[in-house]
N, C-alpha and C positions, 0 to 999 in steps of 0.2 A: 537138235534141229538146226539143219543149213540152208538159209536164206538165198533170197534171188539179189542180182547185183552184176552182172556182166561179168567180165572177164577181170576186172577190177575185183570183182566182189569172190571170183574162185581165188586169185591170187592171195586175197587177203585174211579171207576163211584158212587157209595153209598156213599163211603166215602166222597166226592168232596160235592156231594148234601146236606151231613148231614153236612160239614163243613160250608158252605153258611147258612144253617137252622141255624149253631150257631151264626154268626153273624148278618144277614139279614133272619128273618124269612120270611117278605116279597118278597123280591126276591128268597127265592126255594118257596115257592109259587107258583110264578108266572111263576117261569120253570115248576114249576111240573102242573100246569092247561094251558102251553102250546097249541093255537090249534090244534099243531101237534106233536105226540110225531114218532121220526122216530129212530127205532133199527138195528144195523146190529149186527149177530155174539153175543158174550159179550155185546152187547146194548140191541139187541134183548128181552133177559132175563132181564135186566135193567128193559128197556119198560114196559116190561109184570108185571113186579113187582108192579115197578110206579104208572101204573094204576088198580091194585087190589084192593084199598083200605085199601089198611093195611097201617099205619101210617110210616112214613121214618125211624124215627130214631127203631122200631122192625125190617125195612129191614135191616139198618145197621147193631143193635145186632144178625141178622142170621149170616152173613158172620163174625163175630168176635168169634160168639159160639165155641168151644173145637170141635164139634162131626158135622158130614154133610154127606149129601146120594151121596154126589160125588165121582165119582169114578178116581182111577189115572190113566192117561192116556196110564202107559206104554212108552212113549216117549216125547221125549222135541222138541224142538223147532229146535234145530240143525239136529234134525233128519228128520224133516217136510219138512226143505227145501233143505236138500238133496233127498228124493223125488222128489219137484220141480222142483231141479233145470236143467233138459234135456228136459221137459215141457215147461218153460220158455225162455230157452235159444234156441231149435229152431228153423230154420226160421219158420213164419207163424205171422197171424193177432191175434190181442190179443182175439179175438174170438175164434181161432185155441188153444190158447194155455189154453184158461178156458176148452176147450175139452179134451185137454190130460190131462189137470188137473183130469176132470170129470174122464175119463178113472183109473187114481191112485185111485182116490175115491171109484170106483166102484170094483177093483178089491181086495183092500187092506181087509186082516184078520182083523176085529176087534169084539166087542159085538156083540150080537142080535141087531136089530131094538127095537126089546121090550123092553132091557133091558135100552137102551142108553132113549128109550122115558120116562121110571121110573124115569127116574134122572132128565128129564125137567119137569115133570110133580111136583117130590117135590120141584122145585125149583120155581116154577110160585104158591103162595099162590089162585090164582081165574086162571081156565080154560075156562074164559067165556072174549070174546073181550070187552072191555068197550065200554061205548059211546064217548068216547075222541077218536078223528081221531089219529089212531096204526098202524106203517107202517112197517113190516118187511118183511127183506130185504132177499133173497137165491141166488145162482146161479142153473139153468139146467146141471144136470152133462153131460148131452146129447149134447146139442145145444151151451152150453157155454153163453147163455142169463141171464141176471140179472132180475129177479122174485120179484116184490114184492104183498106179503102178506096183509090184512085186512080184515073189518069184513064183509064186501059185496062180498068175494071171494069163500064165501062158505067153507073153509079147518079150522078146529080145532086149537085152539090159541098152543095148546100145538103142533102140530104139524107143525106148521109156526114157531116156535121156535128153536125148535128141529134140521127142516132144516138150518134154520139160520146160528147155532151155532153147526152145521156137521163139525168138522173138516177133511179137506179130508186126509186118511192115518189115522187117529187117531180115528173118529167117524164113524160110519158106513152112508152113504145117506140115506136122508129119503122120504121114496116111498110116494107120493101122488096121488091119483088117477092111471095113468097107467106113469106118470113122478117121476124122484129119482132126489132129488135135497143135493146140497152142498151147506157149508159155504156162506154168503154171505160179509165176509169177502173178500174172494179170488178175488173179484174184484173190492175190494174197502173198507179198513175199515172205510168210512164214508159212500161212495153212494151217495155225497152228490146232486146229480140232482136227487133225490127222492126229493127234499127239492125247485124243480125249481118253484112249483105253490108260496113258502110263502116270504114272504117280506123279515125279520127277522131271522135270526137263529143264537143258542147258541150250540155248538157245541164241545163236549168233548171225549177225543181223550186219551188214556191210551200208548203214546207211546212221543217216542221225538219229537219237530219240525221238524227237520232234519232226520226222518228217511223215507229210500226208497221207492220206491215202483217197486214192478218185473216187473209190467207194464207203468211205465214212471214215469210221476209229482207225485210226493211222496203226502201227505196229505196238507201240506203246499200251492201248488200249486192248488191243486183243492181246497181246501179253497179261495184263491185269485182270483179264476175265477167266486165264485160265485156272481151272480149282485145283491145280495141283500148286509143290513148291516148284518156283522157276525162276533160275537166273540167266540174267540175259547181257549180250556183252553189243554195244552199240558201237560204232565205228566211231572214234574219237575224231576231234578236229586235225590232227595230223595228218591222220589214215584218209580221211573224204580230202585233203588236199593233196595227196598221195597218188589220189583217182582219177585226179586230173579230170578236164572238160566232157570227157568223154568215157566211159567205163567198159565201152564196148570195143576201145582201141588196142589192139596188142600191146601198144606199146605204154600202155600204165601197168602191165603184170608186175614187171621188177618192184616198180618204186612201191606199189600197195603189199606185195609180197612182204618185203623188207617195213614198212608202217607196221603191218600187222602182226609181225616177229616183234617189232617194240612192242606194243600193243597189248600182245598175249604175254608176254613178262612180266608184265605192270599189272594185268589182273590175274596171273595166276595163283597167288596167296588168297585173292578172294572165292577163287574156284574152288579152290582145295577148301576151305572154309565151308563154303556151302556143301559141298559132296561128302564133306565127315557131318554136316551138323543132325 
């Protein structure tokens, strides 16, 4: 399972994987042939990479390259959730409040739809679903329901993406069919009961143990609720300083790239560990 986390958080998700490939080739491996690869948000794109077929460590040398068709956001992260934060705060059911989320999303000035889809489209090397079971994740800007995506859904890998990784206020929703969907972050940067059919899961998470969440048990807590085994890999204090002020900036790809190659070194013994026991 590949967490939400900006552009900071797909760099570092790579990073972590190519750091395990350094020490235990056979353990990324075995994450990367996975029978379920599950994306939210920054995962999402992970995912879709993962299973292109392009060898890991050119994924990693993408996100460390000089030059990238990403575009800057325009806004940070403080900005996002001041948005939110009358959304949030509220009365209403956490359903209520992914709707007024949806509502910011829907009414906020950002790109074209075409142009935000450009950017996912260079950033996914194959637009075609694999056969490895790909599961990502959106929210209904409408309905406030968590969506997910795959290849028996009928909807274009680039634009199950796309929606994914809508930031609401920052990216624009992406219209599918006659529904517009957001972030699949905004309700979960894991999601992780997408993960309720599998025994097992390894779960990597571009943010602190300790960090909140606007709708209750932070990431921590829905980790611990899930009834399988699950090990989960937190972004150390290197890596979140790595990310710099803003996670949605191009230009923190390198430095968390690089965090998260340390990163994934230092817990690959424990990977391997768990994945034999």
């Amino acid at each position: 399972m590949l967490a939400g986390g900006g552009l900071a958080g797909i760099a570092w998700e790579l990073g972590v994987l190519r750091g395990i490939a350094d020490v235990a080739p056979d353990t990324a491996k075995a994450l990367l042939d996975s029978d379920v690869l599950i994306g939210t948000s920054a995962g999402s794109a992970v995912a879709g990479q993962l299973t292109s077929g392009v060898p890991l460590d050119e994924l990693y040398e993408r996100q460390t390259a000089p030059t990238t068709t990403e575009l800057h956001p325009g806004a940070g992260i403080d900005d996002i959730a001041a948005l939110f934060m009358d959304a949030v705060t509220e009365p209403g059911s956490r359903t209520d409040k992914l709707r007024r989320i949806g509502a910011i999303a829907l009414s906020a000035r950002t790109v074209p739809e075409s142009v935000r889809r450009d950017v996912i489209a260079h950033r996914l090397p194959s637009h075609q679903w694999p056969d490895q079971e790909l599961r990502i994740t959106a929210v209904d800007t409408e309905t406030g329901e968590l969506v997910v995506f795959d290849a028996r859904c009928g909807v274009e890998l680039v634009d199950a993406v796309a929606a994914s990784c809508a930031v609401p206020g920052v990216w624009p929703p992406v219209t599918i069919g006659a529904r517009r969907y957001m972030d699949g972050g905004v309700a979960s940067p894991v999601n992780l009961g997408v993960a309720a059919d599998c025994d097992t899961a390894v779960v990597v998470v571009p943010q602190a143990e300790s960090s909140p969440s606007p709708f209750g048990p932070g990431v921590a807590e829905e980790v611990e609720a899930f009834p399988g085994r699950v090990f989960t890999v937190f972004a150390d204090d290197a890596s979140r300083e790595a990310f710099g002020a803003n996670p949605l900036d191009p230009a923190c790809r390198a430095p968390s790239a690089a965090a998260g190659r340390t990163q994934g070194q230092r817990v690959a013994p424990a990977v391997t560990e768990f994945l034999d026991g």
